[in-house]
C-alpha angles and dihedrals in degrees: 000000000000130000118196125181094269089052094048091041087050092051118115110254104246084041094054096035079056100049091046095054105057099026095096086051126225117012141179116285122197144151125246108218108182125140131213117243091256074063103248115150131227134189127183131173119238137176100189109085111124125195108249116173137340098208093077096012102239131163128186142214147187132246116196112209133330108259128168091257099041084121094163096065098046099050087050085056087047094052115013095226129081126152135220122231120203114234118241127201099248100058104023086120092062099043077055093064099056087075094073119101108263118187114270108276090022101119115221091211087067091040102045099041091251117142117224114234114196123199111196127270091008111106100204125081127241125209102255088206094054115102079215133049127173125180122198145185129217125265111162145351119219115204103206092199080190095077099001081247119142128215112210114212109209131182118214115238100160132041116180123161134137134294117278094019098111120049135219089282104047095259111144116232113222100164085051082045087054081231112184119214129193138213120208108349101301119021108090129189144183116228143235119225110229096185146288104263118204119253106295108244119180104250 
C-alpha cells in the first residue's frame, strides 16, 4: 500500500485521526495528575511525553488544542507543577477511561477509581497505584502556530517509584514496573524485553 498526501488529506476524519495516531507504533503512556487552585483534582491519560534533556532533567508533551474543559492544562497554567503516572495491566481500562470528557470540576481519580497520592509541599497529585511516579514543574510553554498545539517543557523534581525498578547503572526497568504502553489512542499492550546493547562504536 501506499498513502500520499492526497490520499491522507482525503481521508475521513475519524479514519485519518486513527491512522495517525498509531503510524509511528508503541509509545509512552502516562497519566497526567495536576489540580486547580479551589483543589480539585484532575487526571488524564496522554501518550505524547518525550525525553528532553537530563541536565536538567526535562521532559515534554503535547497539547492538542485549547478547548473549555481542557482542565489539565489549566490547572498546570494555575500551579506550575503536575506529575506522570506510569499505566499498569490491571487497571489500564480504567486509566482509559480517564480520557472521556468529563464536565469541568468533575476529578477523574474519583471517577475512575484511581487513589491521590500528595507529596508535601507539591501541590499535584500522583497516582498512588502507579510503580512510577514523577512530579514536574513548568519551564516553558511552546505556541506551534502550524496545528494551535502547545508543547509543555517540565523539569523533574521528584522520582518515586517502587523497590527493585532502577538498576546499578541508573537504567530504569519498565518491564520490572509492569509499565503499559499504547499505540494509536486505544490498543494497549504490555511489552518483552529483547535485551540491553552496549553502547554502538563504529569498528
Amino acid at each position: 500500500m501506499n498513502f500520499n498526501q492526497s490520499h491522507i488529506s482525503a481521508m475521513e476524519k475519524r479514519y485519518r485521526t486513527t491512522f495517525i495516531n498509531s503510524l509511528p507504533g508503541y509509545k509512552s503512556l502516562h497519566m497526567l495528575g495536576t489540580v486547580n487552585k479551589e483543589g480539585i483534582s484532575n487526571l488524564g491519560l496522554f501518550n505524547s511525553i518525550f525525553h528532553v534533556g537530563a541536565n536538567p532533567p526535562l521532559l515534554g508533551m503535547v497539547f492538542r488544542p485549547e478547548s473549555n474543559d481542557h482542565d489539565s492544562l489549566e490547572n498546570i497554567i494555575q500551579t506550575k507543577e503536575y506529575t506522570l503516572n506510569n499505566v499498569l495491566p490491571e487497571w489500564f481500562k480504567q486509566a482509559h477511561q480517564t480520557s472521556a470528557r468529563f464536565p469541568s470540576g468533575v476529578s477523574e481519580f474519583e471517577s475512575c477509581g484511581f487513589k491521590e497520592f500528595y507529596l508535601d509541599p507539591f501541590k499535584a497529585p500522583f497516582v498512588a497505584q502507579a510503580s512510577i511516579k514523577i512530579g514536574l514543574e513548568l519551564r516553558e510553554i511552546i505556541d506551534l502556530s502550524l496545528n494551535n498545539t502547545k508543547i509543555l517543557i517540565g523539569e523533574i523534581v521528584h522520582v518515586l517509584m517502587d523497590d527493585g525498578i532502577v538498576a546499578g547503572d541508573g537504567y530504569v526497568d519498565h518491564i520490572k514496573a509492569r509499565t503499559v504502553t499504547v499505540t494509536g489512542l486505544d490498543s494497549y499492550f504490555t511489552t518483552e524485553h529483547l535485551g540491553r546493547l552496549a553502547c554502538a562504536k563504529f569498528a
